[in-house]
C-alpha positions in Angstrom: -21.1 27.7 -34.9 -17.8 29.6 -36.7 -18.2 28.9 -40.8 -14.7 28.9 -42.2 -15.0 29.6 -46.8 -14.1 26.5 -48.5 -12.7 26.4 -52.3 -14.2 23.7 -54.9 -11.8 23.3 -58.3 -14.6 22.3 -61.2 -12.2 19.6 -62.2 -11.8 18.0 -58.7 -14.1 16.8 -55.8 -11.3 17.9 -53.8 -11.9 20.3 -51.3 -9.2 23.2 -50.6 -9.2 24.7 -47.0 -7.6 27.9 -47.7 -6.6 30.9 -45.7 -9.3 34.1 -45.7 -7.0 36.7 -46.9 -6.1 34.6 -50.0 -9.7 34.3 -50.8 -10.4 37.7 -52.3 -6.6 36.9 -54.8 -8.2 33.2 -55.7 -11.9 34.8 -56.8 -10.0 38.0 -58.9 -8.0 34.7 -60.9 -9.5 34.8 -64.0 -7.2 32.0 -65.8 -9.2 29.7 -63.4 -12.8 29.1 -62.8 -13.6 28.4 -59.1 -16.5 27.5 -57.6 -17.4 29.0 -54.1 -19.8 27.6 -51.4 -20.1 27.6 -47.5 -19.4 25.1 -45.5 -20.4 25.2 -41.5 -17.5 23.9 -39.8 -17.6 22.9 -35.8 -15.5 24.3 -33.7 -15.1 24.1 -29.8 -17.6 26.2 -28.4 -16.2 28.4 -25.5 -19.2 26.5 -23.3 -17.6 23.0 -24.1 -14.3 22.3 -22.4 -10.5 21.4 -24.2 -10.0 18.1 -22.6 -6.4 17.1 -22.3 -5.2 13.9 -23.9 -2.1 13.5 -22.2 -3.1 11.3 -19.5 -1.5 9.6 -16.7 0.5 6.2 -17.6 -1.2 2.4 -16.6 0.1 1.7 -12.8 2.7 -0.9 -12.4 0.7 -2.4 -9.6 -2.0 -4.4 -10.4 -4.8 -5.2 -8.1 -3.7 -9.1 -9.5 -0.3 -8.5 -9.0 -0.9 -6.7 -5.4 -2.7 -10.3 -4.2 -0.8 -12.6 -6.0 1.9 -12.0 -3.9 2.6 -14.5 -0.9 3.2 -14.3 2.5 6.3 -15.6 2.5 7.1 -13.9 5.8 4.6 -16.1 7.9 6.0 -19.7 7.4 9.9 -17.9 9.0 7.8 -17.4 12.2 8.9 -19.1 15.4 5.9 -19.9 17.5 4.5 -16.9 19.9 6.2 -17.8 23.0 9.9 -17.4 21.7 9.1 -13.9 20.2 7.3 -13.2 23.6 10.5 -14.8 25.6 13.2 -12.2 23.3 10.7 -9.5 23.6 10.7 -10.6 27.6 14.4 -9.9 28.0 14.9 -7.1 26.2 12.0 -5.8 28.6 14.5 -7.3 31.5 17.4 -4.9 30.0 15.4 -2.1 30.0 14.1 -2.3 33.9 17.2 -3.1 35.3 18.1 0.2 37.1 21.8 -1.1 37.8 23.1 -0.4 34.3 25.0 2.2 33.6 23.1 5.5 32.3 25.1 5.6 29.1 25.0 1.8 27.9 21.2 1.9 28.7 20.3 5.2 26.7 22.6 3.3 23.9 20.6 0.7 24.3 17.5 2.5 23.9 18.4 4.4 21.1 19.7 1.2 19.3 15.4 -0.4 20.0 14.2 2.7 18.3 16.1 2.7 15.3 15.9 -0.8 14.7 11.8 -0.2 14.0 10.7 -1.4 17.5 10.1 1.4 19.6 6.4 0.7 20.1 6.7 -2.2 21.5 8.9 -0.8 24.5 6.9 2.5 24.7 6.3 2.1 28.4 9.6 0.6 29.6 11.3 3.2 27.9 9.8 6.3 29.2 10.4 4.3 32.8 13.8 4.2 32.0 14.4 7.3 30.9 12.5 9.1 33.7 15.1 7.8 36.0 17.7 9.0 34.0 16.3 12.2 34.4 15.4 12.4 37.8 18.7 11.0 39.1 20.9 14.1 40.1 23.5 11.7 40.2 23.2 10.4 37.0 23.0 13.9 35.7 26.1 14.9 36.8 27.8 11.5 35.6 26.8 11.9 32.3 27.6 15.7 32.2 30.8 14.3 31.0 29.3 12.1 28.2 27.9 13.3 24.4 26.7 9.8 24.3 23.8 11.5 26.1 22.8 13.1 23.3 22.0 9.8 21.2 18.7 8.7 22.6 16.4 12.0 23.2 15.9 12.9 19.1 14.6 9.4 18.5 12.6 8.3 22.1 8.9 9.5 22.5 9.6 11.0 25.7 9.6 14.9 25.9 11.6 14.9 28.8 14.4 13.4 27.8 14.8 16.7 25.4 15.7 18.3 28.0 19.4 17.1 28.1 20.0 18.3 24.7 20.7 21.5 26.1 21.8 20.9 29.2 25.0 18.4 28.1 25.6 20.3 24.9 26.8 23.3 27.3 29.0 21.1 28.8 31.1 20.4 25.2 32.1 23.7 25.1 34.6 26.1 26.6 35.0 28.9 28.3 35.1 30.8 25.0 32.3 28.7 23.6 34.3 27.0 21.2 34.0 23.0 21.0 36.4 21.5 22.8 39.1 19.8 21.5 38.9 16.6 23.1 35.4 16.2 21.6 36.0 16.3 17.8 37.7 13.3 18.4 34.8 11.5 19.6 32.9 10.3 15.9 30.1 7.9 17.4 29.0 11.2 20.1 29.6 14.0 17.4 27.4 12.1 15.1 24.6 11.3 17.9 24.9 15.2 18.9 24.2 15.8 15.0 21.5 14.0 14.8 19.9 15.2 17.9 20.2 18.9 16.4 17.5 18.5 14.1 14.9 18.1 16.4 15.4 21.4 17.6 12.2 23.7 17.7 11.7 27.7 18.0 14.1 29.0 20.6 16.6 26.2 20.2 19.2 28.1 19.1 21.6 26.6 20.5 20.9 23.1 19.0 21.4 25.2 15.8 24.7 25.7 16.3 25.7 22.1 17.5 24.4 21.0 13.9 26.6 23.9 12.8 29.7 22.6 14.1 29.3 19.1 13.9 28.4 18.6 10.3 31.7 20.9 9.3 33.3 18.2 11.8 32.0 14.9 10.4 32.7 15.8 6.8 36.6 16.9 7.6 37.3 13.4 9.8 35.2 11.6 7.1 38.1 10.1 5.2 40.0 9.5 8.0 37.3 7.2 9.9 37.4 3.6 9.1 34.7 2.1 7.0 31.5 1.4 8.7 31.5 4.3 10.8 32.1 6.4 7.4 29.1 4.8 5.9 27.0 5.5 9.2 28.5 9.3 8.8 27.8 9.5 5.3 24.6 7.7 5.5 23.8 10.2 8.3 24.7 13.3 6.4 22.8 12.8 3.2 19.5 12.7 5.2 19.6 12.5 8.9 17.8 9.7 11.3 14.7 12.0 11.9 13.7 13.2 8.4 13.7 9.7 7.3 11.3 7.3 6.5 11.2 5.3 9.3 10.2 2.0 8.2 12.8 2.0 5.0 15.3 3.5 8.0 14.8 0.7 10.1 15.5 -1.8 6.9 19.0 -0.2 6.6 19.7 0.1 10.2 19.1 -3.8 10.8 21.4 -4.2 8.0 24.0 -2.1 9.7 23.7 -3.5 13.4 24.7 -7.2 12.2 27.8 -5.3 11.3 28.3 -3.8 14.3 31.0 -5.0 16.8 29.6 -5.7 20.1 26.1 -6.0 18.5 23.4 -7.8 20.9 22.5 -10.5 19.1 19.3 -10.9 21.0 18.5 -7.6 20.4 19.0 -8.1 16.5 17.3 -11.8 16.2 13.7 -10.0 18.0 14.2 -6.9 15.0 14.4 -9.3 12.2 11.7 -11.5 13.7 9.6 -8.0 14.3 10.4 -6.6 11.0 9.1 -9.1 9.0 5.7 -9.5 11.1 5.0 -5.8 10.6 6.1 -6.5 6.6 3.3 -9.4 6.6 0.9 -7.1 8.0 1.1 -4.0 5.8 1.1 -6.8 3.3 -2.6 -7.8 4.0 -3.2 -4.0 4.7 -1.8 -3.4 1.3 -4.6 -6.6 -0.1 -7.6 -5.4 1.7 -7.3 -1.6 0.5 -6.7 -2.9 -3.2 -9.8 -4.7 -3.0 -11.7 -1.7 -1.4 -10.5 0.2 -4.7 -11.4 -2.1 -7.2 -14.4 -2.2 -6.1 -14.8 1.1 -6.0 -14.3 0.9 -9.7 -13.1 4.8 -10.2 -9.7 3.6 -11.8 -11.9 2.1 -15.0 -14.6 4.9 -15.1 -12.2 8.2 -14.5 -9.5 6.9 -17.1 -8.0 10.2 -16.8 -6.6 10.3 -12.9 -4.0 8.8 -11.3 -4.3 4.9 -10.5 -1.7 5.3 -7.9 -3.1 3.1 -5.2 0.4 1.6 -4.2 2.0 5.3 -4.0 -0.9 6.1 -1.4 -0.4 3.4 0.9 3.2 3.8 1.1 2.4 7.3 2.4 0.4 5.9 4.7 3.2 3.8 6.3 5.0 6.5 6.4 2.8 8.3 8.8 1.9 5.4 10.7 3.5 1.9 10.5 2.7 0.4 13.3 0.8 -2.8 13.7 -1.7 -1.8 16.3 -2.4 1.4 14.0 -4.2 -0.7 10.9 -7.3 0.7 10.8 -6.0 4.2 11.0 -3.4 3.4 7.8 -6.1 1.6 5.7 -8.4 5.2 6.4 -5.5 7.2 5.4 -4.9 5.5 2.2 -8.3 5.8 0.9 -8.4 9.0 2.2 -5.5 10.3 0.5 -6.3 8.1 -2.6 -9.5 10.1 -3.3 -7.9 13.6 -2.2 -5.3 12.3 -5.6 -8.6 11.6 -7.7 -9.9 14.9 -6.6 -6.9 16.6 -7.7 -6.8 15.4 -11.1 -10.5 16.1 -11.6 -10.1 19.6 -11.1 -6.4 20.4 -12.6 -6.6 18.3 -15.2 -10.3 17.6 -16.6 -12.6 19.6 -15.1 -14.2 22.6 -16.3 -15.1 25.8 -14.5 -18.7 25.7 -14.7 -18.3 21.6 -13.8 -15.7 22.2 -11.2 -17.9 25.1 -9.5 -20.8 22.4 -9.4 -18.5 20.0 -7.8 -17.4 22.2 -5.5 -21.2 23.2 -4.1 -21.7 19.3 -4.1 -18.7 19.1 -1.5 -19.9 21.8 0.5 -23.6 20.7 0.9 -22.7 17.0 1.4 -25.9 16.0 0.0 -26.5 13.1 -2.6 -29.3 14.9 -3.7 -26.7 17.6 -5.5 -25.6 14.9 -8.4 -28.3 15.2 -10.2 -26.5 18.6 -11.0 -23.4 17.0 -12.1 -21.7 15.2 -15.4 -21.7 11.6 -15.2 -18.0 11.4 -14.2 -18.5 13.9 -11.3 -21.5 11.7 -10.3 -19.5 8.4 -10.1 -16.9 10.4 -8.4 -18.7 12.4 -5.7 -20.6 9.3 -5.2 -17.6 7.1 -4.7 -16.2 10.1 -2.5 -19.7 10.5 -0.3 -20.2 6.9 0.4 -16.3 6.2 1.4 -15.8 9.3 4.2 -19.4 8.5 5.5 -18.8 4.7 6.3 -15.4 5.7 7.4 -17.3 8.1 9.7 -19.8 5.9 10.6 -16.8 2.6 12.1 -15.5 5.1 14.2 -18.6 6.5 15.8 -19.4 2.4 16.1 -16.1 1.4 17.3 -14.7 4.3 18.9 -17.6 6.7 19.8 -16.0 9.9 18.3 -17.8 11.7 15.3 -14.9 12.8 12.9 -17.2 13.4 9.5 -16.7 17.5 10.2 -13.2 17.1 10.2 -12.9 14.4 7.2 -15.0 17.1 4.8 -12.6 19.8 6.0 -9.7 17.7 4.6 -11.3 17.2 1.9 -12.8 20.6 1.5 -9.1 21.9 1.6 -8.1 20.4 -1.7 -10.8 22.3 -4.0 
C-alpha cells in the first residue's frame, strides 16, 4: 500500500489531491487554515499485473452468420455420371501418347492452374514420365520454351529437370538470350514463372528470372490486352507464391477468355470449383460449431475471435477435398496457437505465464489447479482439443502424432 497526503479546506468537504513538494508551501500559509489527514490510497501492486484495455475488435463472422449461409452451389450440380464422363475425357487427353509433347505439357499446365490437379495426379506424372524418357521428344522440344510452362506447377520432380536443360538452349554462344526468343511473350512468361521454383544451386534459373522480368515489363505496352493482364497479373505475384485456391478463381476467369480455350476442359473446372467451394463450406460450419462450443471466444474476451482468418489459412495449405480432416485439424490447431499468443503478449503476467508454460510442458490436467481461472479454461480447452485430435488419428490412421502436436504448440511459448 503507497499513502499519497491529501488536503481538507475547513470550509469545504472537498478534497484536494495535491502534489508533495507543494505540501510543505500550503502548511507554512498562514492566511489559510488547512486541515491535514492521511489517506491510504491503492495503487497497483508490482505483484498484480497492468492489464491492457485495448482489446481486439468483435469478428465480422458470426458463428450465425457462418451457418446461415446456403449451399447454393449444390442445386448447380449435374448428376455424378456427367462430371465422371468430363473428368473421363480429360483422362483420355492425357493418356493419348500421340499428341504432340508441347500441346500436351500445355495442356497439363492449363489442369493445374485451373485448381484441378489432384484429380489427374496419376495421369499426369504418366504423362510426363514419357516426356522425359523420350530422347526423341527431348530433342524436339529442345527448340521449344513452351517446355518450361508445366514443370513449376506439376507435382512431378522429374519434370524439373528440363528447366535447366532447355533454358541452355535459349541462349547463345556468348550466353546472351537470343534474339528470336524475346519475341516469344506466352514462353518468356512460362520461363518466368518456372524461375521461381528454383532451389540452392539453381543459379542459373536465377538468371532466367533475371532476364525475363526486365523483358516482360519492356514489351508490356506493346502486347495486346489479355496477354498484358496475364503479364501484369504474373509480375505483381507470380503463379507459385500464390494462393492457390484464389489463383485458380482468377485463372478460370481468364481461360473463358482465352482463344482456343477447351471448353470441356473449362465446363469440368467450373463444375469442380464450385464442389470443392461447397465442401470447404461445410468444413467452414463444422469447425465453427467445434469453436463455439468450445466457448473460449466468450470467456477470454481479450484474444482474437478470428475463427474465419484461421480456416482460410488452412485452405491455403491444403484445399483439397480428400484432405478435410487434415484442414479441419489445422484450423483448430492454428486457432488455439492465436489464443495462445494473445494470452501471453497481451494479458498474461510473468509469474502466470511461467505457470502456463510448466502446464504445457507437463501435459498434465492435474497442473490447473496452479493456474488463474482464465488459464484454466484455456489450457483445458487446449488439453482436451490436441488429445482427441491425437486420439482419431491413432483410431483412424494408426500413427501417434501427440509428441509432435505439443512440439507445435510448445514452439509458440
Amino acid at each position: 500500500m503507497a499513502h499519497t497526503i491529501q488536503l481538507l479546506p475547513l470550509d469545504s468537504s472537498f478534497v484536494q489531491n495535491l502534489p508533495k513538494h507543494n505540501v510543505r508551501e500550503i502548511i507554512c500559509n498562514v492566511n489559510r487554515k488547512w486541515q491535514l489527514r492521511c489517506v491510504a490510497n491503492k495503487q497497483t501492486d508490482c505483484s498484480i499485473p497492468k492489464r491492457t484495455s485495448d482489446y481486439y475488435k468483435p469478428s465480422s463472422w458470426s458463428h450465425e452468420f457462418i451457418m446461415s449461409m446456403g449451399d447454393n452451389h449444390e442445386k448447380e450440380f449435374p448428376n455424378q455420371n456427367c462430371i465422371k464422363k468430363l473428368e473421363e475425357a480429360v483422362k483420355h487427353m492425357l493418356n493419348d501418347e500421340g499428341m504432340d509433347p508441347l500441346d500436351m505439357l500445355e495442356l497439363i499446365d492449363e489442369i493445374q492452374r485451373l485448381g484441378m490437379g489432384y484429380r489427374f495426379r496419376k495421369s499426369t506424372k504418366c504423362a510426363l514420365d514419357r516426356i522425359i524418357c523420350s530422347e526423341k521428344v527431348m530433342k524436339k522440344m529442345d527448340h521449344s520454351i513452351h517446355v518450361l510452362s508445366t514443370s513449376p506447377s506439376s507435382d512431378n520432380m522429374g519434370a524439373r529437370f528440363l528447366q535447366v536443360h532447355i533454358f541452355l538452349n535459349f541462349k547463345d554462344h556468348n550466353g546472351n538470350f537470343r534474339g528470336n526468343r524475346v519475341q516469344d511473350i506466352p514462353g518468356m512468361l512460362r520461363l518466368y514463372e518456372a524461375s521461381y521454383v528454383a532451389y540452392n544451386g539453381k543459379n542459373i534459373l536465377d538468371e532466367a528470372r533475371e532476364i525475363t522480368t526486365i523483358n516482360l515489363k519492356e514489351m508490356l505496352e506493346k502486347i495486346d490486352v489479355k496477354m498484358g493482364t496475364r503479364v501484369s497479373h504474373a509480375l505483381e505475384i507470380p503463379f507459385q507464391r500464390r494462393m492457390q485456391r484464389l489463383e485458380t478463381r482468377w485463372n478460370i476467369e481468364s481461360y473463358a477468355k482465352k482463344d482456343g480455350a477447351n471448353r470441356l476442359l473449362h465446363t469440368l473446372a467450373i463444375l469442380d470449383f464450385n464442389m470443392v467451394q461447397s465442401m470447404l463450406q461445410r468444413d467452414l460450419q463444422e469447425v465453427s460449431c467445434w469453436w463455439k462450443d468450445v466457448g473460449l471466444a466468450n470467456k477470454l474476451y481479450f484474444t482474437r475471435d478470428r475463427l474465419m482468418e484461421s480456416f482460410f489459412w488452412s485452405v491455403g495449405m491444403v484445399f483439397e477435398p480428400q484432405f478435410n480432416e487434415c484442414r479441419k485439424g489445422l484450423t483448430k490447431v492454428v486457432k488455439l496457437i492465436s489464443i495462445i499468443d494473445d494470452v501471453y503478449d497481451v494479458y498474461g503476467s510473468l509469474e502466470e505465464l511461467e505457470q502456463f508454460t510448466d502446464a504445457g510442458e507437463r501435459w498434465d490436467i492435474n497442473a490447473l489447479q496452479h493456474l488463474l481461472d482464465y488459464m484454466k479454461i484455456c489450457f483445458f480447452a487446449l488439453y482436451n482439443t490436441v488429445n482427441s485430435m491425437a486420439y482419431d488419428v491413432l483410431k483412424e490412421q494408426d500413427q501417434i502424432i501427440l509428441p509432435e502436436l505439443k512440439k507445435v504448440l510448445s514452439a509458440c511459448h
